[in-house]
VEXBA-325215 format. One record per residue: residue number from 1; residue in three letters; chain; x, y, z of N, C-alpha, C in turn. Coordinates in pm, whole numbers. Example, Ala and Ser with C-alpha at 12.3 -4.5 7.8 and 13.67 -1.06 7.14 Angstrom:
REM residues 2
SITE    k    r  c     n_u     n_v     n_w    ca_u    ca_v    ca_w     c_u     c_v     c_w
SITE    1  ALA  A    1319    -569     780    1230    -450     780    1320    -330     780
SITE    2  SER  A    1285    -225     708    1367    -106     714    1290       3     787
***
This chain:
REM residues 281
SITE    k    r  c     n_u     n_v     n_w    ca_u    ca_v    ca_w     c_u     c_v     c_w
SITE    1  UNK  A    1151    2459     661    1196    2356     570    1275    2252     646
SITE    2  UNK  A    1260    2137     644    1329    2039     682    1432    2042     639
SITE    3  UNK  A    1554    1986     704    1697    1999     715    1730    1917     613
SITE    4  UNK  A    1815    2006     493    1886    1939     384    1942    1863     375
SITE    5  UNK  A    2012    1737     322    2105    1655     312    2179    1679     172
SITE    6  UNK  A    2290    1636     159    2348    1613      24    2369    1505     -11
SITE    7  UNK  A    2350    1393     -32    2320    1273     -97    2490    1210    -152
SITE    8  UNK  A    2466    1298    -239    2599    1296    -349    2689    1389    -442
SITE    9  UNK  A    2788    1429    -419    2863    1518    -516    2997    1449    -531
SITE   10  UNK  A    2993    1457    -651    3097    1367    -700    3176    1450    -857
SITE   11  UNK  A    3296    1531    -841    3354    1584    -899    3425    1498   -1036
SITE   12  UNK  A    3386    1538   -1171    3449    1409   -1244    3474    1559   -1373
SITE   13  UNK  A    3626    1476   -1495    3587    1476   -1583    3672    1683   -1600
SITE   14  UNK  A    3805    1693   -1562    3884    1791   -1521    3907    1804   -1687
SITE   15  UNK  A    3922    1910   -1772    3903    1934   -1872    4044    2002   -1890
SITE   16  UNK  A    4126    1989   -2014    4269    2053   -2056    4278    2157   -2052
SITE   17  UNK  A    4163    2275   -2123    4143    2404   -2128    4198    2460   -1997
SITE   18  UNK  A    4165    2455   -1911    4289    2516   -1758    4215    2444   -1648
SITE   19  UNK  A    4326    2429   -1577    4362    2344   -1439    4293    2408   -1311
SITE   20  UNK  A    4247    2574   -1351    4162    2637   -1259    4057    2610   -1286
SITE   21  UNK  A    3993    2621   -1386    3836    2565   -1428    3817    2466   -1524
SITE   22  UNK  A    3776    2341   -1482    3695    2290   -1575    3664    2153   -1474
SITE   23  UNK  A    3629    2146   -1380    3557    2029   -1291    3414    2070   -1317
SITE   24  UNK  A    3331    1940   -1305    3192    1923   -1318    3151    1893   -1209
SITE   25  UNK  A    3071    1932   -1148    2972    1895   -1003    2824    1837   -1050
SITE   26  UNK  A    2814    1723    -964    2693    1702   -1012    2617    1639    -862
SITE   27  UNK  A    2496    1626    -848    2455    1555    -710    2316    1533    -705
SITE   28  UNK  A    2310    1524    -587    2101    1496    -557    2102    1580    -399
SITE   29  UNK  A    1970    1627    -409    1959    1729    -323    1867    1616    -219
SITE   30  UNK  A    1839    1570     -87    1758    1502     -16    1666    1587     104
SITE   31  UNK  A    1547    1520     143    1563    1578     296    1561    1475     381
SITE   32  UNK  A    1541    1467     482    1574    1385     585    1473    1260     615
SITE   33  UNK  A    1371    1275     516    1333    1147     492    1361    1091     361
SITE   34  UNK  A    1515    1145     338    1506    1060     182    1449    1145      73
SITE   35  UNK  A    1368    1286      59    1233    1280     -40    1311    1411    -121
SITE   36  UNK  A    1340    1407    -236    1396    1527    -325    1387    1625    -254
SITE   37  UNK  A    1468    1705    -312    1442    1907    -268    1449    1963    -425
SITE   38  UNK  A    1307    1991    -437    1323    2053    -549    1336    2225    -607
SITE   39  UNK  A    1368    2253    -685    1363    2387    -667    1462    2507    -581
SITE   40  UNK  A    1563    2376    -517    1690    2502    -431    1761    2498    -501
SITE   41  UNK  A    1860    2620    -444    1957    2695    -544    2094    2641    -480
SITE   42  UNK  A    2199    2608    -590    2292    2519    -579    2423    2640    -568
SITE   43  UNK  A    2492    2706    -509    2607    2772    -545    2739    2789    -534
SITE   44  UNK  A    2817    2740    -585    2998    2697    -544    3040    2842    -440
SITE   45  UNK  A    3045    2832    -336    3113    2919    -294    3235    2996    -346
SITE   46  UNK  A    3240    3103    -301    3360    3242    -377    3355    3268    -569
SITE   47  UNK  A    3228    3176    -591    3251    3225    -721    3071    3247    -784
SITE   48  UNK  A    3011    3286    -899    2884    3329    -956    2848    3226    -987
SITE   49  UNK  A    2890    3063    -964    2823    2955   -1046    2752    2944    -930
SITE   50  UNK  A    2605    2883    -998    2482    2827    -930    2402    2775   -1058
SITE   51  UNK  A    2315    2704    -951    2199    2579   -1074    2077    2626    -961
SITE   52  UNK  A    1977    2532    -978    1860    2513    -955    1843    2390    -935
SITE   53  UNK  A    1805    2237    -812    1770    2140    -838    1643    2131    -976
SITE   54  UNK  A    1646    2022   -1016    1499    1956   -1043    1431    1879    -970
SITE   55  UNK  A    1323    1806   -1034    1228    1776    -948    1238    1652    -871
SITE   56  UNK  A    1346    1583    -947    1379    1435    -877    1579    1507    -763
SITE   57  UNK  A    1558    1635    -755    1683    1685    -651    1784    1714    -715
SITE   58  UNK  A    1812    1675    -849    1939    1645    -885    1978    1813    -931
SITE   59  UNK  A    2123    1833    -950    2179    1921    -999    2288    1869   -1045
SITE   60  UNK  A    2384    2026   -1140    2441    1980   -1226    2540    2144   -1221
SITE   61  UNK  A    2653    2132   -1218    2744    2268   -1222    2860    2248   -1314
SITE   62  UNK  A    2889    2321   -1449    3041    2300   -1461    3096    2381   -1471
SITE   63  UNK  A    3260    2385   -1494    3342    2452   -1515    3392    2492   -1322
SITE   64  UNK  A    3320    2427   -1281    3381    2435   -1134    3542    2519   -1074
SITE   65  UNK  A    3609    2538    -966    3735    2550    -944    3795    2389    -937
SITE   66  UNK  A    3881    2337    -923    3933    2224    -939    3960    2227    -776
SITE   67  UNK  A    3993    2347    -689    4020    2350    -549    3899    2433    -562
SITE   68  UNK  A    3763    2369    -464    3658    2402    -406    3632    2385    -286
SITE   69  UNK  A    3604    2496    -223    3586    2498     -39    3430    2478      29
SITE   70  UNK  A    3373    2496     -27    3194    2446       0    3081    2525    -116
SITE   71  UNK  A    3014    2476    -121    2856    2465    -167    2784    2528    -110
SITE   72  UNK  A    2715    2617    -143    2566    2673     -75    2446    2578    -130
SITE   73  UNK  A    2371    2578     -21    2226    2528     -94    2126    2592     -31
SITE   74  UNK  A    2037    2684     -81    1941    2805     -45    1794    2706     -87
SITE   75  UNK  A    1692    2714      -2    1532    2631     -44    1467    2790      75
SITE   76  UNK  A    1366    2855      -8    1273    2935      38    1369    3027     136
SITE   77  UNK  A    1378    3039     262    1451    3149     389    1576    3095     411
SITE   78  UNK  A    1528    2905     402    1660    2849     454    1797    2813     317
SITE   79  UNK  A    1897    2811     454    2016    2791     363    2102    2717     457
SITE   80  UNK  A    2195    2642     426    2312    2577     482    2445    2513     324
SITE   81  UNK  A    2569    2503     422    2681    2547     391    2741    2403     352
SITE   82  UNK  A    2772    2354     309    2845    2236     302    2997    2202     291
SITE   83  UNK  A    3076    2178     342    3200    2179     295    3293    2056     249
SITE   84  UNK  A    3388    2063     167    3444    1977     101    3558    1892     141
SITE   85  UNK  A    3626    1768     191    3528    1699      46    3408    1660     124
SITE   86  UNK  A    3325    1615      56    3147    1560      66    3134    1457      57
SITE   87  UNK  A    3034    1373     151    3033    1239     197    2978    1214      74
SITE   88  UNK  A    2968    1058      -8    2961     987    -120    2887     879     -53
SITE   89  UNK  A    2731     876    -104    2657     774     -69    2627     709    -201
SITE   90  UNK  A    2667     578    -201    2675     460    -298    2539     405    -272
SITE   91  UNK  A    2462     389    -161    2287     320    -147    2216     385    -258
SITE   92  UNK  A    2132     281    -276    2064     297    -362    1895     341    -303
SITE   93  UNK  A    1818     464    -351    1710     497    -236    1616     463    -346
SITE   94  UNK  A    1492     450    -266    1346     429    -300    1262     620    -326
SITE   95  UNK  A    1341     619    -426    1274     748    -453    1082     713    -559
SITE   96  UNK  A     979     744    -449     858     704    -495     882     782    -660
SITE   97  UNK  A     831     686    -761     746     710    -895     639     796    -908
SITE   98  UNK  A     599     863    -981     474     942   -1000     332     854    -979
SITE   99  UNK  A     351     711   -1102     286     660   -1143     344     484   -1153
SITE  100  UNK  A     299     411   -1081     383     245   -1099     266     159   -1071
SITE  101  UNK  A     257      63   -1139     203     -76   -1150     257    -174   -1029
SITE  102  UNK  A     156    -231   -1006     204    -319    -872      93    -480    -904
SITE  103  UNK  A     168    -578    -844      74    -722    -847      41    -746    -684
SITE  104  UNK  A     -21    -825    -622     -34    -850    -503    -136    -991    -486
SITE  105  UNK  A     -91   -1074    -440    -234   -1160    -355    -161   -1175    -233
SITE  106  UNK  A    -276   -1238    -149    -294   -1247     -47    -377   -1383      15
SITE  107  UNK  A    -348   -1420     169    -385   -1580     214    -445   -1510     355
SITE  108  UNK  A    -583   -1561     381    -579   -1534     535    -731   -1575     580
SITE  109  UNK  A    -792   -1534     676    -945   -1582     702   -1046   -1516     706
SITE  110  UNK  A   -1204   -1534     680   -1303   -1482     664   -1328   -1529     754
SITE  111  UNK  A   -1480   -1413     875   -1574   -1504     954   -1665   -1392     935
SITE  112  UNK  A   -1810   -1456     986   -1938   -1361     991   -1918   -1258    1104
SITE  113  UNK  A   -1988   -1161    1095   -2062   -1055    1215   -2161   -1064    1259
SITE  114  UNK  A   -2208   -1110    1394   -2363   -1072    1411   -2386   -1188    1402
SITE  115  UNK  A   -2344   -1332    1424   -2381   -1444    1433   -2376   -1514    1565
SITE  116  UNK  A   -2473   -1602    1605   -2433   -1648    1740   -2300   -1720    1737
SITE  117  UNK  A   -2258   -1803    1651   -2126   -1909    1640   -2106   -1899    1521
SITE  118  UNK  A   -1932   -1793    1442   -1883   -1829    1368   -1714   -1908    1409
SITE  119  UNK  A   -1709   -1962    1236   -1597   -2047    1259   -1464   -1944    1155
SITE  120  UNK  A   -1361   -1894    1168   -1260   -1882    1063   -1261   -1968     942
SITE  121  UNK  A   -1294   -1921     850   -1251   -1986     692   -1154   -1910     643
SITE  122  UNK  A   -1081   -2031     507   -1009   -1957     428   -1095   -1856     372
SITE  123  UNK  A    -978   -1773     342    -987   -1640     199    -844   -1578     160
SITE  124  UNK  A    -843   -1563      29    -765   -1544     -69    -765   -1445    -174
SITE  125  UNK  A    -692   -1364    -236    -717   -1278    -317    -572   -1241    -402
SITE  126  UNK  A    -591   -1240    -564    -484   -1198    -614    -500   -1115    -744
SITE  127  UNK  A    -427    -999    -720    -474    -942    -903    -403    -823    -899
SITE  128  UNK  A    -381    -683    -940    -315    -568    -952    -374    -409    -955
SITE  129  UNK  A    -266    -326    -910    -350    -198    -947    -210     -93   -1006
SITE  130  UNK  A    -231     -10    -968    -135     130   -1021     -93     200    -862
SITE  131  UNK  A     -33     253    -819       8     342    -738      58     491    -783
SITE  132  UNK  A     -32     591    -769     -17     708    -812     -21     814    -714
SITE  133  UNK  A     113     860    -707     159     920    -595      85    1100    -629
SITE  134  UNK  A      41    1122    -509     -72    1257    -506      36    1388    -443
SITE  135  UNK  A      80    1334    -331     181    1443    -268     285    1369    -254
SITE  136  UNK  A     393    1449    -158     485    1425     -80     501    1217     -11
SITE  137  UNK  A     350    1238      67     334    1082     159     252    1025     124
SITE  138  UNK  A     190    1092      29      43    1038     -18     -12    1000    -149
SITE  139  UNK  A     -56     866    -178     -87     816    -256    -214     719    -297
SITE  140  UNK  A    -284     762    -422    -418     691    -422    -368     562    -548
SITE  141  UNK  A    -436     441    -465    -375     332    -530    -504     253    -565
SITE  142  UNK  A    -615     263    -657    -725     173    -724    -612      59    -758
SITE  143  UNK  A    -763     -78    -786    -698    -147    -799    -822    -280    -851
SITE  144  UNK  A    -775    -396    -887    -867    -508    -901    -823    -616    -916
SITE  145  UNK  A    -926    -721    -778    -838    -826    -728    -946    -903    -787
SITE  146  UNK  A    -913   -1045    -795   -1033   -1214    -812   -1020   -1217    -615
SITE  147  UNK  A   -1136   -1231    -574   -1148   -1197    -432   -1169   -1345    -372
SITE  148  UNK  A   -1168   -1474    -324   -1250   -1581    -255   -1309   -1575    -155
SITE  149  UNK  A   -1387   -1612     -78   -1409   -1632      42   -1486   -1711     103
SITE  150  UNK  A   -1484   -1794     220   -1559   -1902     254   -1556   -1836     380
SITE  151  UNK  A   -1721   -1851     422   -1790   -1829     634   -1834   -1947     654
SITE  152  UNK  A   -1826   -1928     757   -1955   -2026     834   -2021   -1990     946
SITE  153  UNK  A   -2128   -1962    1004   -2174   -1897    1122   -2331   -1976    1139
SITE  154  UNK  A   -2401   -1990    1263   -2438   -2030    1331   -2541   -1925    1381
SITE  155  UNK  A   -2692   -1952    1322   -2761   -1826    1420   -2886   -1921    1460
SITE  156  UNK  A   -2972   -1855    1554   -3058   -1958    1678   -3178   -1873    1645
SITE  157  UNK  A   -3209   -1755    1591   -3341   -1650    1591   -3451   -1711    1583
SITE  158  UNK  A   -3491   -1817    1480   -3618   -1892    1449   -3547   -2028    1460
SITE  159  UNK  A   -3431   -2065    1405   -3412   -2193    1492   -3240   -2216    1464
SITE  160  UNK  A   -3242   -2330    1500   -3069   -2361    1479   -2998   -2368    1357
SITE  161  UNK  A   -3005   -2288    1282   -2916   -2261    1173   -2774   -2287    1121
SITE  162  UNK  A   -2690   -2339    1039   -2592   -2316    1052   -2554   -2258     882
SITE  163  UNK  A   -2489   -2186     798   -2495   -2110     689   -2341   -2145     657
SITE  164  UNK  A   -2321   -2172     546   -2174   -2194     502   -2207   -2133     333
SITE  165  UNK  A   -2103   -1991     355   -2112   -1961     189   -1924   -1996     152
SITE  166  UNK  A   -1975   -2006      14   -1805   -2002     -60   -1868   -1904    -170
SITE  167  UNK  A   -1779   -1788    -167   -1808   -1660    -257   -1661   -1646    -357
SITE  168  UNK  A   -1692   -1619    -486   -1587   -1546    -568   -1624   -1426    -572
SITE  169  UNK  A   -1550   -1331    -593   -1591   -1213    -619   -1516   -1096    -727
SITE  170  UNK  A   -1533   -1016    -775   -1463    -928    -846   -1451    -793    -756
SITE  171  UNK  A   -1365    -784    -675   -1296    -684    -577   -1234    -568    -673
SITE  172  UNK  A   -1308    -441    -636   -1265    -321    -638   -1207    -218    -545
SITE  173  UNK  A   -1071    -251    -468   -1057    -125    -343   -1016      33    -416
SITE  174  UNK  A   -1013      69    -339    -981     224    -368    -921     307    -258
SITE  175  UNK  A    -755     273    -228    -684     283    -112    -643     450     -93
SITE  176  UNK  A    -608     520     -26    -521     609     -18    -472     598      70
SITE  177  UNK  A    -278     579      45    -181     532     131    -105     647     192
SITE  178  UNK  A     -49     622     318      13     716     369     168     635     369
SITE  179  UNK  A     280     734     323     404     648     296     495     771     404
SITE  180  UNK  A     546     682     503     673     732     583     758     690     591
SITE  181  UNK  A     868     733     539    1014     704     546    1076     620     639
SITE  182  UNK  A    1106     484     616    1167     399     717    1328     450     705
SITE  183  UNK  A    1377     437     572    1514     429     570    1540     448     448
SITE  184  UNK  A    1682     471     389    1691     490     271    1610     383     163
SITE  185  UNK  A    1585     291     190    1562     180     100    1400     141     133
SITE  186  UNK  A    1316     134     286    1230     115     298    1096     200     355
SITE  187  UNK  A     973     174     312     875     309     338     776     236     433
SITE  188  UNK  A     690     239     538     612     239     595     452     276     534
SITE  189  UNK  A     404     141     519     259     233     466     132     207     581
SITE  190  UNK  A      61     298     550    -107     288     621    -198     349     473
SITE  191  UNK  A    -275     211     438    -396     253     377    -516     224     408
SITE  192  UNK  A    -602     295     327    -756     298     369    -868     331     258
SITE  193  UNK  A    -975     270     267   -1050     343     155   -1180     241     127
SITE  194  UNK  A   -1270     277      50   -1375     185      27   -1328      97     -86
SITE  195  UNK  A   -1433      -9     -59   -1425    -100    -191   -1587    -113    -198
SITE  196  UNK  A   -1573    -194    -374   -1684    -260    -413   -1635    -414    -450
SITE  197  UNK  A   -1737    -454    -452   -1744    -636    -522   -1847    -634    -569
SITE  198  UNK  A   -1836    -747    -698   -1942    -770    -790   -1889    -923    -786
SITE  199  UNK  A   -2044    -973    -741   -2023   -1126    -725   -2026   -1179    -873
SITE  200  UNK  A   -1915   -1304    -878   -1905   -1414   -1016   -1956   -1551    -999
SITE  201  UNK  A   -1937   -1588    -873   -1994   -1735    -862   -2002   -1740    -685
SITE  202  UNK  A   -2051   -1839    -665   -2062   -1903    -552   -2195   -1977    -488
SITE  203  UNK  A   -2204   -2023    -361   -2263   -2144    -295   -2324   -2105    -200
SITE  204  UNK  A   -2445   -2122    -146   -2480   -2079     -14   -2573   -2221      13
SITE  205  UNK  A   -2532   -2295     156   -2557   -2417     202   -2644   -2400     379
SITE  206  UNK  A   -2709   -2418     336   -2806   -2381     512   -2864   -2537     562
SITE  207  UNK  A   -2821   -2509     675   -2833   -2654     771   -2927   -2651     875
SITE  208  UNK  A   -3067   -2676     856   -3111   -2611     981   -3189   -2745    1070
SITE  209  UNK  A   -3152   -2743    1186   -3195   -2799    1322   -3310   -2773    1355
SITE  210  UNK  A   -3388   -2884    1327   -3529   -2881    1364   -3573   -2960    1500
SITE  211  UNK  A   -3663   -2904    1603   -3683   -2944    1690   -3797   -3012    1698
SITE  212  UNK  A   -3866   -3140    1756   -3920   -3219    1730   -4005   -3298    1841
SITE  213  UNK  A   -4157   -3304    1936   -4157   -3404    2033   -4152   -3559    1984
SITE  214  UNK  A   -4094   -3614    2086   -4112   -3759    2085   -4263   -3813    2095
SITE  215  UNK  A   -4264   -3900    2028   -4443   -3985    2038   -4506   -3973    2114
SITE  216  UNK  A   -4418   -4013    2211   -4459   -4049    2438   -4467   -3890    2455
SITE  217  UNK  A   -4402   -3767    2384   -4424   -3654    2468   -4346   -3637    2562
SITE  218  UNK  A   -4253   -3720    2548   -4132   -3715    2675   -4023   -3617    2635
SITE  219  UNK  A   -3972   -3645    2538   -3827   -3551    2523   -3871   -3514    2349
SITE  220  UNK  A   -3715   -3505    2326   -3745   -3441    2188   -3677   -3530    2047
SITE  221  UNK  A   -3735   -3500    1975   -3641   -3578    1794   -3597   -3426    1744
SITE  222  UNK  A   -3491   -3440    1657   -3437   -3355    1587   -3433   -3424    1450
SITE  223  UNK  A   -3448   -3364    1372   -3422   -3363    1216   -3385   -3262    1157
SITE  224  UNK  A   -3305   -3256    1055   -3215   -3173     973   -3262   -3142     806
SITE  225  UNK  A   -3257   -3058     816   -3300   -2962     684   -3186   -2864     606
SITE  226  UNK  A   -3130   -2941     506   -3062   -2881     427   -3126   -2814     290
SITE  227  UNK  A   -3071   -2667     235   -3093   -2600     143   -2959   -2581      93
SITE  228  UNK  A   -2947   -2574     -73   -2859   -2538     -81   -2913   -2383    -235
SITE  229  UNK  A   -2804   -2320    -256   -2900   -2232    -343   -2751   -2143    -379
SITE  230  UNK  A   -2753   -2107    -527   -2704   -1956    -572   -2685   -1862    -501
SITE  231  UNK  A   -2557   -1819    -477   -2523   -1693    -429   -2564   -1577    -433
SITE  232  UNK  A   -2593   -1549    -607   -2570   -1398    -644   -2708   -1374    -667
SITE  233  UNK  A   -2806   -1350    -588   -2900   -1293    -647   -2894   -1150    -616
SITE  234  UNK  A   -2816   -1061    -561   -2789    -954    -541   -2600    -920    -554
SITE  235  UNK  A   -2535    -894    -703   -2442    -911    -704   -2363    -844    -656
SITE  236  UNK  A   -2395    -696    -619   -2309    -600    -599   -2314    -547    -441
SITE  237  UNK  A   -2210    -524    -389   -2194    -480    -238   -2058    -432    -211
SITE  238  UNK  A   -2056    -397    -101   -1875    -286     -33   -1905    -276      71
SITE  239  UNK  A   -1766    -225     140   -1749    -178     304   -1614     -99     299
SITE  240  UNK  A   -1558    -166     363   -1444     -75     403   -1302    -175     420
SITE  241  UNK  A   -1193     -98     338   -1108    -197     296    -928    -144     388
SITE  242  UNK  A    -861    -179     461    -755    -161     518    -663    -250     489
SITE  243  UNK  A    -498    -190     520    -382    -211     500    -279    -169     592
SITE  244  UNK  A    -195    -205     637    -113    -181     736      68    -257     695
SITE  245  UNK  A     158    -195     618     262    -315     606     427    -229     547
SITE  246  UNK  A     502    -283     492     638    -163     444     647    -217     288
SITE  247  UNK  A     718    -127     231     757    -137     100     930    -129      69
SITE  248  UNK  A     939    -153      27    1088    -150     -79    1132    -153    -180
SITE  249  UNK  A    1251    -129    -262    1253     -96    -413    1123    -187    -517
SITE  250  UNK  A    1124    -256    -474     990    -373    -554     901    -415    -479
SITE  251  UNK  A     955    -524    -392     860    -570    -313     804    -527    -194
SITE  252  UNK  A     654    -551    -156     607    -510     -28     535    -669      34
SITE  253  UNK  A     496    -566     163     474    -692     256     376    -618     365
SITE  254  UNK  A     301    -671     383     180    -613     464      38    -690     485
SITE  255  UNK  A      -4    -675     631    -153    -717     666    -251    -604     615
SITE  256  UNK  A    -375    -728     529    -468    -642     481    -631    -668     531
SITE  257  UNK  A    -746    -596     527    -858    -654     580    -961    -606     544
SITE  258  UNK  A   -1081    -640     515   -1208    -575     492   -1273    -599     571
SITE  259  UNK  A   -1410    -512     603   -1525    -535     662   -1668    -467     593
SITE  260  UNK  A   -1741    -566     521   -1800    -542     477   -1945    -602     517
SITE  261  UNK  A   -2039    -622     374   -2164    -725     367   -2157    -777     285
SITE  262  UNK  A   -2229    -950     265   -2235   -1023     176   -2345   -1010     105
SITE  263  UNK  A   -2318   -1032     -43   -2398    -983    -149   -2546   -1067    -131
SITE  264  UNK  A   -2566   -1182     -82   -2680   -1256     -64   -2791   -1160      13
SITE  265  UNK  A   -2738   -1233     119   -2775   -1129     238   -2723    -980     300
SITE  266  UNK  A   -2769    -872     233   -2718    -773     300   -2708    -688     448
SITE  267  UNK  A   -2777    -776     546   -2790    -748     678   -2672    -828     742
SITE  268  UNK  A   -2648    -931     663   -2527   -1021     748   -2398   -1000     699
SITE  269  UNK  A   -2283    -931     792   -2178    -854     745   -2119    -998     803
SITE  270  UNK  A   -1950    -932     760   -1852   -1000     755   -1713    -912     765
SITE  271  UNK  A   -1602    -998     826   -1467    -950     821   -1334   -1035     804
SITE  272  UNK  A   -1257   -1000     737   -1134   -1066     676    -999   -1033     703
SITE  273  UNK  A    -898   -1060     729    -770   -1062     745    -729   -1152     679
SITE  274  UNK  A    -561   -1079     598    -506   -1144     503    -378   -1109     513
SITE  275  UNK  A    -260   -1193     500    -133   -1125     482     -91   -1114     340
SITE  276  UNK  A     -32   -1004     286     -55   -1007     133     108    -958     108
SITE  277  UNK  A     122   -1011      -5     299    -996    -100     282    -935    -219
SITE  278  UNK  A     335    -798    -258     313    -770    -400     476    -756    -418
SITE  279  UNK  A     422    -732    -583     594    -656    -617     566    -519    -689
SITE  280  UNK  A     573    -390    -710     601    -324    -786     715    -330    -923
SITE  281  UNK  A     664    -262   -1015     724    -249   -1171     799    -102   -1155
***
């Protein structure tokens, strides 16, 4: 078992009935990353009072001695001793929720894969999910964003091409986060997980470079061939969706990214980086 902390005990609330008994103990049980201890046994030394934490650490003792010399706290084999008086932490901790609502968008760039010459475009994304904590560090966080994105890339196979889409999309990720204890107040995350998109609108603009002899047979003419056409004739597609960033009582802050395929064309992938701001509820 990881090494106990005591958070808080704070004696209040000495009762008339007698001057030997009637203090109240009350506290939060921690471990050393901050994360409840649930389930250890709380016991005033030299005397039969004891509790049980609950599940958010806390305990609760009364009728105490008014002169108390230490605390036991027993979890599974282990035990340690505490003695009085007991440090009083006033911070306020990021004890994770079972279950919390969160908002988030995000600003950053799209480019193609597998193209001879792409360029960075914007992309953007903003909308919400739930965070539902599974274990201890671990948490699966669905979610659904309004997704944008604009490429541009450049391919030479049959001839000089150049492809510029602007995509909306209806973004589905499906994260599971790993949360490590920075500090009392802040958590470290790494997530990961697939997504889907279901395309809503967008543009696909093709520029293509045509090669051409001159009359004389000497050199060459070029002329240009533009198409422009509907996005979605294939609306639905996914890849693989990442996160890397910290959290705190509300707000977080973190780089996010996909790599997927575009719903048009499904041979021509793509990848995104975004820096993204949510807040938790």
């Amino acid at each position: 078992m990881k090494r106990i902390i005591i958070l808080a005990i704070i004696g209040l609330c000495i009762s008339g009935a007698s001057m030997a008994q009637g203090q109240k103990l009350k506290g939060r049980l921690i471990d050393k990353d901050h994360y409840p201890v649930k389930n250890a046994k709380v016991t005033v030394k030299g005397t039969n009072l004891s509790t049980t934490s609950d599940k958010d650490g806390n305990f609760f003792i009364e009728d105490v001695p008014l002169y108390l010399d230490s605390i036991q706290v027993e979890k599974g084999r282990k035990d340690i001793t505490v003695n009085t008086p007991m440090k009083i932490s006033m911070g306020r901790l990021v004890i994770d929720k079972r279950f919390s609502w969160f908002v988030k968008a995000g600003v950053g760039v799209s480019r193609f894969l597998g193209a001879d010459e792409t360029k960075d475009k914007v992309s953007f994304h903003v909308g919400g999910g739930v965070d539902i904590k599974m274990a201890k560090h671990w948490s699966f966080q669905p979610a659904a964003y309004i997704a944008y994105r604009e490429m541009e890339g450049n391919t030479w196979y049959y001839s000089d091409e150049t492809t510029n889409y602007k995509l909306t999309y209806l973004e589905i990720p499906l994260l599971f986060a790993y949360k490590f204890r920075l500090s009392s107040s802040m958590n470290w995350v790494i997530a990961a997980g697939p997504y889907v998109d279901c395309g809503i609108n967008g543009d696909i603009r093709d520029v293509r470079k045509l090669y051409n002899s001159s009359p004389d047979g000497y050199g060459s003419q070029y002329t240009y061939e533009t198409e422009e056409s509907e996005a979605f004739g294939k609306r639905f597609t996914g890849g693989a969706a990442y996160s890397m960033g910290v959290e705190g009582r509300h707000f977080t802050f973190s780089l996010t990214g996909r790599t997927g395929w575009t719903s048009w064309r499904r041979s021509e992938g793509f990848t995104n980086l975004e820096f993204e701001i949510g807040y938790k509820f």
